[in-house]
ZAVOFI-983873 format. One line per field, with one value per residue (C-alpha): residue number from 1; residue in one letter; chain; x, y, z. Coordinates in Angstrom, 3 decimals. Example, Ala and Ser with C-alpha at 12.3 -4.5 7.8 and 13.67 -1.06 7.14 Angstrom:
BEGIN
num	c(1 2)
residuo	c(a s)
cadena	c(A A)
X	c(12.300 13.670)
Y	c(-4.500 -1.060)
Z	c(7.800 7.140)
% end
This chain:
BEGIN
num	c(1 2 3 4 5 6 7 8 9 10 11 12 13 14 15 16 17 18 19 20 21 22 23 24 25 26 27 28 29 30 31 32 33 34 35 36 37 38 39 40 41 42 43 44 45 46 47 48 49 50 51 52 53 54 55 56 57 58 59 60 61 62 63 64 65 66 67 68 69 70 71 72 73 74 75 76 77 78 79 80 81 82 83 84 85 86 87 88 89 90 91 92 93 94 95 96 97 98 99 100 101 102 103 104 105 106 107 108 109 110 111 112 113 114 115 116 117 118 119 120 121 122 123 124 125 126 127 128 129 130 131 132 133 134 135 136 137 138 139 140 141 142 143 144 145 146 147 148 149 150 151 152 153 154 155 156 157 158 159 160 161 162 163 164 165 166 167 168 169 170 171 172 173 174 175 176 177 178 179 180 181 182 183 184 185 186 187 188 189 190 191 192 193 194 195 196 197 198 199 200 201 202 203 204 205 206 207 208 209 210 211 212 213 214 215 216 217 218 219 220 221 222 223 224 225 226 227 228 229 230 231 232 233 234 235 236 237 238 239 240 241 242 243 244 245 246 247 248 249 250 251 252 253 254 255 256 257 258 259 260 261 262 263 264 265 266 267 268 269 270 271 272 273 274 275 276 277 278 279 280 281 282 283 284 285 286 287 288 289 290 291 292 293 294 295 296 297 298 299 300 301 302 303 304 305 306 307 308 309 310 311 312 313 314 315 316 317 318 319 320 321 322 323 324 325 326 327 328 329 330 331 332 333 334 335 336 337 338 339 340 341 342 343 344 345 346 347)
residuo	c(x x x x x x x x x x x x x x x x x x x x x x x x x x x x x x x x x x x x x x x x x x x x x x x x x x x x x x x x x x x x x x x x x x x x x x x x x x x x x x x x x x x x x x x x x x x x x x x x x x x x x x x x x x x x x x x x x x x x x x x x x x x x x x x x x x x x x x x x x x x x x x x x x x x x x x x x x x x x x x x x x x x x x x x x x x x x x x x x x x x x x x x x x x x x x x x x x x x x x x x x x x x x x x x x x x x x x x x x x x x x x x x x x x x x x x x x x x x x x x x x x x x x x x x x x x x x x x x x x x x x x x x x x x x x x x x x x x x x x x x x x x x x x x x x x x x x x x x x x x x x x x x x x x x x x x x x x x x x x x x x x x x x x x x x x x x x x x x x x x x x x x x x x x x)
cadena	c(A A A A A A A A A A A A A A A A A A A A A A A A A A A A A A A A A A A A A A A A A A A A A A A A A A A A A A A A A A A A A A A A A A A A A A A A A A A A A A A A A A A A A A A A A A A A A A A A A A A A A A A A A A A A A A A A A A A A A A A A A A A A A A A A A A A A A A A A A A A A A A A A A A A A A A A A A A A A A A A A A A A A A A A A A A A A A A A A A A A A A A A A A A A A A A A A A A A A A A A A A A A A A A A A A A A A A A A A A A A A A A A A A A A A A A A A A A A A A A A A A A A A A A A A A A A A A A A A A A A A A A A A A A A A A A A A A A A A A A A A A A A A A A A A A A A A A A A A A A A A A A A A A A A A A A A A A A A A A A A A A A A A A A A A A A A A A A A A A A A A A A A A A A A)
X	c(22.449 24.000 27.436 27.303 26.705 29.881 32.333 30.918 32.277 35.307 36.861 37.392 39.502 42.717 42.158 42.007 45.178 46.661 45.432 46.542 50.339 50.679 49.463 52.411 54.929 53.915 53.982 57.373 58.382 56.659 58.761 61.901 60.973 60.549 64.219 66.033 63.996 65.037 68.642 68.807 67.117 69.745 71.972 69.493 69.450 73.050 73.012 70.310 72.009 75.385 73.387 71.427 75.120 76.926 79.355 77.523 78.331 77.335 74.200 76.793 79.623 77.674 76.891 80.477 81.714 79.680 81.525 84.713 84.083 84.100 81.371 79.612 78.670 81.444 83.081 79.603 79.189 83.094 83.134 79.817 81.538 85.309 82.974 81.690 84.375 85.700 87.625 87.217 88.739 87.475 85.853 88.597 90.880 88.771 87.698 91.622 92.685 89.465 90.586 94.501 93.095 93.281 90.735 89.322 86.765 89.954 91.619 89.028 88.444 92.470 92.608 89.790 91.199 94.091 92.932 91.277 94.200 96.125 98.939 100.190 98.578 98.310 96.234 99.155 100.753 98.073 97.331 100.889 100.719 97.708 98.883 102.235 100.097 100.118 96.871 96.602 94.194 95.703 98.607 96.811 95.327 98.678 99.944 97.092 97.391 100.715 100.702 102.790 104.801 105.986 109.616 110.503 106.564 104.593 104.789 108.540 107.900 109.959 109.213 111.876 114.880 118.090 121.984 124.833 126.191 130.148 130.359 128.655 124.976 122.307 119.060 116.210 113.968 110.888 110.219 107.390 108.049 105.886 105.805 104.086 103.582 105.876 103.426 106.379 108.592 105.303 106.272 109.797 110.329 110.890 108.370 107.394 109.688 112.724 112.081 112.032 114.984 116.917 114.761 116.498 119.930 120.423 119.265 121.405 124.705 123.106 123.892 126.476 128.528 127.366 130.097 127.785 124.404 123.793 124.244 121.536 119.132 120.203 119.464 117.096 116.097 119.468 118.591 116.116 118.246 121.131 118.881 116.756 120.259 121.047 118.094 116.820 114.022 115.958 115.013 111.621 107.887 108.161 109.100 110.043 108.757 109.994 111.559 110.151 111.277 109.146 110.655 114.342 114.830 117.777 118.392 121.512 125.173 126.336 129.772 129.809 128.396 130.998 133.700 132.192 132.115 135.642 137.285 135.183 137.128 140.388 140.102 139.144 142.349 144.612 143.216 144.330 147.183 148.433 147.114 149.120 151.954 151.099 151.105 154.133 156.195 154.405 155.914 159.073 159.353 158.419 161.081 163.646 162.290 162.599 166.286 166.918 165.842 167.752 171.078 170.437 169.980 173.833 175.133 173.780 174.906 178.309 178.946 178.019 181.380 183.338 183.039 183.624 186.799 188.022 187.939 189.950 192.284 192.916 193.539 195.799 197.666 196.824 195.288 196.026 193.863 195.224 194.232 190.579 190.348 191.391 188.588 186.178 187.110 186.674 183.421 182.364 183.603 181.539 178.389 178.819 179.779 176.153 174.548 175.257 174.930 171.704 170.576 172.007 169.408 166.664 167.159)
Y	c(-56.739 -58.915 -58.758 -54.997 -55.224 -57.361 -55.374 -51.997 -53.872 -55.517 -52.162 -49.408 -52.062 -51.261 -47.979 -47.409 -49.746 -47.244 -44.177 -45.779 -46.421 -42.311 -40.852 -43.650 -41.954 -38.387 -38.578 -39.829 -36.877 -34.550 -35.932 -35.596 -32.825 -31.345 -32.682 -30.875 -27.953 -28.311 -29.442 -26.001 -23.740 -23.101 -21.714 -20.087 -17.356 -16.552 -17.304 -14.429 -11.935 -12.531 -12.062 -8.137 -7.377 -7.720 -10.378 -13.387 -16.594 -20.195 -22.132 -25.522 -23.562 -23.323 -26.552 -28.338 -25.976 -27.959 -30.629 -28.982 -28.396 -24.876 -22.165 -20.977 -17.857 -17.296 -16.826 -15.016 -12.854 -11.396 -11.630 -9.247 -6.955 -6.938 -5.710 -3.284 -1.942 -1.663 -5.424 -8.413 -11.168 -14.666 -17.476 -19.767 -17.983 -17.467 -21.127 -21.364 -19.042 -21.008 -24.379 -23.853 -22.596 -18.350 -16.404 -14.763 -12.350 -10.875 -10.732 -10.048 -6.582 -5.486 -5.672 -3.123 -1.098 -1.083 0.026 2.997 4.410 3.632 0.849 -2.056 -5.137 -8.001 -10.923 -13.012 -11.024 -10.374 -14.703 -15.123 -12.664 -14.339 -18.059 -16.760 -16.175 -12.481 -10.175 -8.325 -6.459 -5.011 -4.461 -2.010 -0.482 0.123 1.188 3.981 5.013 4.500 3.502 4.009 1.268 1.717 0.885 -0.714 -2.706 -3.378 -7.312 -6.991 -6.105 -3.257 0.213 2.089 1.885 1.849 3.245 4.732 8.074 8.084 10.489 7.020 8.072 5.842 7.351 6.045 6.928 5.322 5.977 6.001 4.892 5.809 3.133 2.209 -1.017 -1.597 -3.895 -5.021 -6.518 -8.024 -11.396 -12.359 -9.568 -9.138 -7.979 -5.052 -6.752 -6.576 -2.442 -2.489 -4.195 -2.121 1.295 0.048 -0.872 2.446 4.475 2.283 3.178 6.631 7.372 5.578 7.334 10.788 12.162 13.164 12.530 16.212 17.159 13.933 15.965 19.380 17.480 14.163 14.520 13.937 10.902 10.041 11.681 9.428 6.686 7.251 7.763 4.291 2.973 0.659 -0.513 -2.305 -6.017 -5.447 -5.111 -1.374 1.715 3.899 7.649 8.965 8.269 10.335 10.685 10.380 10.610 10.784 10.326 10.454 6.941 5.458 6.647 3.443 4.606 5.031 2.119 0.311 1.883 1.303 -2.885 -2.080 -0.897 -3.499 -6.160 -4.664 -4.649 -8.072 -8.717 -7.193 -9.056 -12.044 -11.276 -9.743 -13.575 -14.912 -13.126 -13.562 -17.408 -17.623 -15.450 -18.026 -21.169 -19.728 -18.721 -22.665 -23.384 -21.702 -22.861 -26.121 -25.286 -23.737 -26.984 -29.229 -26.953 -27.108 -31.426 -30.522 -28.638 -31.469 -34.256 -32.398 -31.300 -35.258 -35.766 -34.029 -36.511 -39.459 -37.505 -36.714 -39.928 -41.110 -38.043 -39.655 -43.070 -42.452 -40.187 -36.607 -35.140 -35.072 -34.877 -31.040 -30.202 -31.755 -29.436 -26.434 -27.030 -27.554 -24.332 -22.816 -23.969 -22.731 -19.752 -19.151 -20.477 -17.634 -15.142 -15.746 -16.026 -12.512 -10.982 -12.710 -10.856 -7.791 -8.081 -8.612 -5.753)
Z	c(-134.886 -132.629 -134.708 -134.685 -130.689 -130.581 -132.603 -130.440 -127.114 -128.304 -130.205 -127.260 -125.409 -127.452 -127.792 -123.877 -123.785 -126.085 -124.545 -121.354 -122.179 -124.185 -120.495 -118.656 -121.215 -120.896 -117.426 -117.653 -120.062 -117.514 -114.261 -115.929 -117.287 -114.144 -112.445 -115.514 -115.181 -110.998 -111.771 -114.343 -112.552 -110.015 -112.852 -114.339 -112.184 -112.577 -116.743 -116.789 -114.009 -116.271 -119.568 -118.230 -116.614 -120.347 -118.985 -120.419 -119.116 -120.951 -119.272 -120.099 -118.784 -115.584 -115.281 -116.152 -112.915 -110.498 -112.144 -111.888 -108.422 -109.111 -107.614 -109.801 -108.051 -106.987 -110.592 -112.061 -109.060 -109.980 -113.885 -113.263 -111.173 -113.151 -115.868 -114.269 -113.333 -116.975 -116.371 -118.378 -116.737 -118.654 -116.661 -117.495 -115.084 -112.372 -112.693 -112.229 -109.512 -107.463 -108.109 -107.334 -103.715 -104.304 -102.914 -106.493 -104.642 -102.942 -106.078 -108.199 -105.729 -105.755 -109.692 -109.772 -106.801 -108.785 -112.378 -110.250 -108.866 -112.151 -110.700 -112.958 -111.883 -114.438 -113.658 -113.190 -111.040 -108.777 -108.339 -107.894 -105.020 -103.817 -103.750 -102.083 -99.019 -99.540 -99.137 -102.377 -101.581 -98.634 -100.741 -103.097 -100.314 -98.855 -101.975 -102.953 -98.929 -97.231 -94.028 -91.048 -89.180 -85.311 -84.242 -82.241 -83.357 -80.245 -81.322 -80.016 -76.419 -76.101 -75.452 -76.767 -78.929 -76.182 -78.130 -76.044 -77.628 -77.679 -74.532 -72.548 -72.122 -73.038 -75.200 -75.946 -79.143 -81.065 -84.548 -87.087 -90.456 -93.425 -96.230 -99.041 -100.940 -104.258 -106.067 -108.440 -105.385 -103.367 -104.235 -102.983 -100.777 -97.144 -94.833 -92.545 -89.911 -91.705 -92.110 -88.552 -87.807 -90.508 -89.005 -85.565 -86.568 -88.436 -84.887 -83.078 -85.342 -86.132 -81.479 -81.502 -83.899 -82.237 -80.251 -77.480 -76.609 -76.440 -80.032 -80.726 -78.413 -80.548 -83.782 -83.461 -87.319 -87.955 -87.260 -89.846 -92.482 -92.157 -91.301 -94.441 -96.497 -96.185 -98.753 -96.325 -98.234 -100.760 -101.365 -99.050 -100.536 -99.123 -100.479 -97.357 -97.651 -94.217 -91.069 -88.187 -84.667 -82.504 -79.276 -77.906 -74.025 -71.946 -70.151 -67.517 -67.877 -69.080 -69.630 -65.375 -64.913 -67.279 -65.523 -62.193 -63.170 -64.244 -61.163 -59.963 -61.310 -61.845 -57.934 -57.995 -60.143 -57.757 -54.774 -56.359 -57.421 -54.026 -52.424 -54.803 -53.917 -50.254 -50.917 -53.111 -49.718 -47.062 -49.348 -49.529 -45.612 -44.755 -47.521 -45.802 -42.344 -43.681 -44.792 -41.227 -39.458 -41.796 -41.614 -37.606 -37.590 -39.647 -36.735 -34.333 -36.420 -36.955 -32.999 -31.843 -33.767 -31.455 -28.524 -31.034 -32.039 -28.441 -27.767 -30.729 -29.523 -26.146 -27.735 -30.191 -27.125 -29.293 -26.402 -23.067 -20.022 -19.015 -22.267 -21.776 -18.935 -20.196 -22.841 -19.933 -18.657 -22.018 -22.353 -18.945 -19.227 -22.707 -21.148 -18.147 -20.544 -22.770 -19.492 -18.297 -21.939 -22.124 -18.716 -20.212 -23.423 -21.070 -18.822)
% end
């Protein structure tokens, strides 16, 4: 009895141990049980919207993208709607596109813009246009509905497109230009501003080969024609479907005004060159003072002789003094004869 008593208390202690240690483990399995179930359950909620939209996605695919540090959304949400659209575009390329920095919705939306209006637009094509920089998107949009580009743009600051006409009158026009997107020349090709410049140049040599600015007025879609003629679109992303003027108006008679600045400074010209010649005729007068003056200190220098040779005269016994008189007299009688003819000019 009393062995029986002791085996009855001494046997449930291992099996609580053991019943203790299976409830430690399966609470264990339970908790990370739980954190997978967490850690999953984020993806699968995409894995089953991929699965009911036929573009199935892998529940480990979805997982190595956080990984990857790709969005996993991001790539479901536009496999789902590629597919839709009648596009299936693999996850290993959008993965791609989103890690080399493209913006895959936009891309994602132009490829199926595209296949509905029937353009060429491989996948490669339309990432390369994306990483250049370029909306896509807009691209196709352009390209399904053209749209139309100002000149001169309103980005420039100017108003109006100024050319002289041949006959010297100044006219001023703007212009719309309808374009639309050439998908196949998007990347590497010049830009809207580069239409505008060649829109501008071609109005600009379009007047000013006009002989007057009247027959311009007569015929302004002469303009476009020639303009249009030229192929300006060549090398840009633009194919250009017309050039419309818009409005031609009569500005300044430059040619005037040109010859106006002309006589202006032909008059200028003159001026100078009659001070020149005023200058040159004053040097030479004081020249030919100067030569006066020097021929009259001559005349001095050559009449105080005349004393030094009288006096050798009278020396040497070559003159006498009669003779020195009869000089005297001379010379008085020449002074009295300028004296009266000088009265004479003053009367």
């Amino acid at each position: 009895m009393l062995a029986h008593t002791i085996t009855a208390t001494i046997l449930p202690v291992p099996v609580l141990a053991m019943a203790w240690y299976w409830w430690v483990v399966i609470g264990i399995g339970g908790l990370f049980g739980l954190i997978v179930l967490l850690v999953l359950g984020q993806y699968l909620g995409l894995w089953l919207q991929a699965m009911l939209s036929g573009a199935p996605v892998g529940l480990l695919d979805l997982v190595m993208m956080r990984f990857r540090k790709v969005r996993p959304d991001v790539v479901v949400l536009n496999r789902i709607a590629a597919k839709k659209a009648g596009l299936d575009i693999p996850t290993n390329l959008l993965e791609a596109h989103f890690l080399a920095g493209g913006n895959v919705s936009r891309v994602t939306r132009a490829m199926i813009a595209a296949d509905k209006a029937k353009i060429d637009l491989p996948w490669e094509r339309a990432t390369a246009i994306d990483l250049a920089g370029r909306d896509i998107l807009d691209a196709v949009k352009t390209s399904v509905d053209p749209k139309v580009i100002d000149c001169p743009s309103a980005q420039s600051g100017k108003q109006t497109i100024d050319a002289v006409a041949q006959d010297g009158i100044q006219l001023r026009g703007k212009a719309r230009v309808t374009v639309r997107t050439n998908i196949s020349r998007l990347v590497g090709g010049a830009t809207e501003e580069t239409i505008i410049a060649r829109v501008g140049e071609g109005i600009i040599s379009t007047i000013g080969s006009a002989a007057s600015h009247k027959a311009v007025l007569e015929n302004p879609d002469a303009i476009s024609k020639t303009v249009l003629s030229k192929g300006l679109d060549s090398g840009t992303t633009f194919e250009i479907l017309s050039i419309d003027i818009a409005d031609v108006d009569v500005g300044d008679n430059i040619g005037a005004h040109l010859q106006t600045d002309q006589a202006e400074a032909d008059t200028k010209r003159y001026q100078a060159e009659a001070e020149k010649r005023r200058a040159l005729a004053v040097a030479q007068e004081a020249e030919y003072q100067a030569e006066a003056q020097k021929n009259r200190a001559l005349v001095i220098l050559a009449e105080a002789e005349v004393p030094k040779a009288m006096a050798d005269a009278f020396r040497k016994g070559n003159m006498g003094i009669m003779d020195y008189y009869r000089m005297q007299n001379v010379i008085a009688d020449t002074s009295m004869r300028d004296a009266i003819g000088g009265d004479e000019d003053q009367d």
